[in-house]
C-alpha positions as a printed Julia matrix, in Angstrom:
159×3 Matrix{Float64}:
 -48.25   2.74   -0.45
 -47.43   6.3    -0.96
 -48.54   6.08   -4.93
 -51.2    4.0    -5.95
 -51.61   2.61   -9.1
 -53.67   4.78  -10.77
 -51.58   7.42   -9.75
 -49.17   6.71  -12.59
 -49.65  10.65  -14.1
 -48.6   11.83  -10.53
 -45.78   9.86   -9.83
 -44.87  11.04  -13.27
 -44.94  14.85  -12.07
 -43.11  14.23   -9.07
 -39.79  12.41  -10.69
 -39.88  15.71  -13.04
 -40.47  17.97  -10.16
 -37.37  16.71   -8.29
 -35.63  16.74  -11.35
 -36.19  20.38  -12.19
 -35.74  21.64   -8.23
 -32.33  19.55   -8.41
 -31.5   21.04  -11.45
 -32.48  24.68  -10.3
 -30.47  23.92   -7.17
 -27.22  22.8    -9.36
 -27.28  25.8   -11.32
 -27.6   28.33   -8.2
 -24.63  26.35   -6.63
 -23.24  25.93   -9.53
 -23.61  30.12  -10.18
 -22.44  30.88   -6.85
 -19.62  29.14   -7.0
 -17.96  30.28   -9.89
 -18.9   33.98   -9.04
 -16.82  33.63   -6.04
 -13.95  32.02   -8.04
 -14.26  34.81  -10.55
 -14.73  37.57   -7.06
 -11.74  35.79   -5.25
  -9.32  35.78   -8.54
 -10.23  39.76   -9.27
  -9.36  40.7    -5.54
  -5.84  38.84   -5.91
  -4.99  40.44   -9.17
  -5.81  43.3    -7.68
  -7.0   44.79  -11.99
 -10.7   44.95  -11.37
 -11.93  46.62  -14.67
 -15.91  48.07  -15.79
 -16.21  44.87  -17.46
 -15.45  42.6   -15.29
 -17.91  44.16  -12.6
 -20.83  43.92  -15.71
 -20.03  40.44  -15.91
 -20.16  39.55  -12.11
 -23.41  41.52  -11.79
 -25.07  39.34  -14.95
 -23.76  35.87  -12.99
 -25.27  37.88   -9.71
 -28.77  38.18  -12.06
 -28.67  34.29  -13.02
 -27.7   33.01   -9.46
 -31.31  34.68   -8.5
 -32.91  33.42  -11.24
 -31.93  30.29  -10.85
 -33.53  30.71   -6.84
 -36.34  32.36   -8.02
 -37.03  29.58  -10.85
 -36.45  27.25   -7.25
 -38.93  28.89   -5.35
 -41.7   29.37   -7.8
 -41.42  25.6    -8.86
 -41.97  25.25   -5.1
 -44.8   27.45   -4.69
 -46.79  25.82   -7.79
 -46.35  22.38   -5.95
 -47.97  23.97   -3.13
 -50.22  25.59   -4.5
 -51.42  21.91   -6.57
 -50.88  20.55   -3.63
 -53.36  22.79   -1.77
 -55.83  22.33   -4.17
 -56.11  18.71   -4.21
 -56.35  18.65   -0.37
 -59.23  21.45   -0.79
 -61.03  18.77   -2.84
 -60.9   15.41    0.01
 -59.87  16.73    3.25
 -60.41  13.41    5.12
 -57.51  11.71    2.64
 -54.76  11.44    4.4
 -52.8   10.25    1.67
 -52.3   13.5    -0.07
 -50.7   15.54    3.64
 -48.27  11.78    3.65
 -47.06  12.36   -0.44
 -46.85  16.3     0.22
 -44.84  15.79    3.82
 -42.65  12.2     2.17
 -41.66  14.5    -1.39
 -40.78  18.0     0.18
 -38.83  16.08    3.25
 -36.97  14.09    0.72
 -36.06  16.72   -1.34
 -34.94  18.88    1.63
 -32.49  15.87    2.82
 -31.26  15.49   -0.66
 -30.59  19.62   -0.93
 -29.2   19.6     2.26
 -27.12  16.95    2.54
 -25.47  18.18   -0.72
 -24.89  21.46    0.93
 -23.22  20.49    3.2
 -21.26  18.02    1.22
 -20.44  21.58   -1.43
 -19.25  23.35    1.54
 -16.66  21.51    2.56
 -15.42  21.09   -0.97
 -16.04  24.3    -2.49
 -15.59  27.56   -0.46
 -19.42  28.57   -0.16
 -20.69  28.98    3.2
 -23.7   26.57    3.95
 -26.0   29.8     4.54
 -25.42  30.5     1.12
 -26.4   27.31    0.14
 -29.3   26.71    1.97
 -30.8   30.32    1.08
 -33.4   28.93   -2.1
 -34.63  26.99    0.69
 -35.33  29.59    3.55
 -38.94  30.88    1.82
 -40.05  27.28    0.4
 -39.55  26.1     4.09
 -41.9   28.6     5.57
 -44.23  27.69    2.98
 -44.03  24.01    3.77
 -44.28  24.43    7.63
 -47.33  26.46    6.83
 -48.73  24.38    4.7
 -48.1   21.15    6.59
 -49.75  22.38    9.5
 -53.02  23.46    7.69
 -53.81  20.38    5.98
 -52.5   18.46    9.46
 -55.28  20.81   11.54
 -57.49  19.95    8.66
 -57.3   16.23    9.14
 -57.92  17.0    13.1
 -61.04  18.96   12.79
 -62.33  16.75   10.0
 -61.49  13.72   12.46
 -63.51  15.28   15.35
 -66.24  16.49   13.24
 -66.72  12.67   11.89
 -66.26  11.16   15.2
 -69.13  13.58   16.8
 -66.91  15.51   18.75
């Protein structure tokens, strides 16, 4: 089992941790898209005014916000993450709930993505562009604690 019963506190943090990295990700597509409705209705009325560039550069501030709020969430997962592997190297447990969480929430995200880009008219790279640091991060990540395991293997196998 992924969670174990005295895990309770930790399941706990993940179902808010997806919630708030879904809800960061709703409000940067959300964002997005309506700065290109608002960018796409200016060019075809063709009366682009002082104010109306102040307000697209204020929904330009929030849309990175909202990624930036995305990718530190991220980052302190990791970083928790990181930590508790630090403390019991040989559990393997921890590398399964860190690879089974960030791989499910990268489905969800991207599945959505590419669900909003054929219904809205945001390009997929758009999309997908909270997700470009926070998957180097994950790779990187992943990889240490996985080498980890390995060497901690061979070292209590005599190797």
């Amino acid at each position: 089992m992924l969670f174990e019963q005295k895990d309770s506190k930790l399941k706990l943090l993940f179902y808010i941790y997806f919630l708030f990295m879904l809800l960061f990700y709703l409000g940067y597509t959300l964002l997005w898209n309506h700065r290109m409705n608002m960018s796409e209705h200016w060019q075809s009325v063709n009366n682009f005014r002082e104010e109306d560039m102040e307000t697209l550069t204020r929904l330009a501030n929030w849309t990175e916000v909202f990624e930036l709020a995305f990718v530190i969430l991220f980052i302190s997962m990791s970083i928790f993450y990181f930590y508790k592997y630090r403390k019991d190297k040989n559990n393997i447990l921890i590398v399964k709930q860190y690879l089974f969480v960030h791989l499910f929430l990268l489905i969800i995200i991207v599945t959505s993505s590419f669900i909003l880009a054929r219904v809205t008219p945001l390009l997929i790279g758009n999309l997908l562009v909270p997700l470009y640091m926070p998957a180097i991060i994950f790779v990187g990540l992943l990889c240490y604690m996985v080498l980890g395991l390995i060497k901690s293997n061979r070292l209590n196998s005599g190797l």
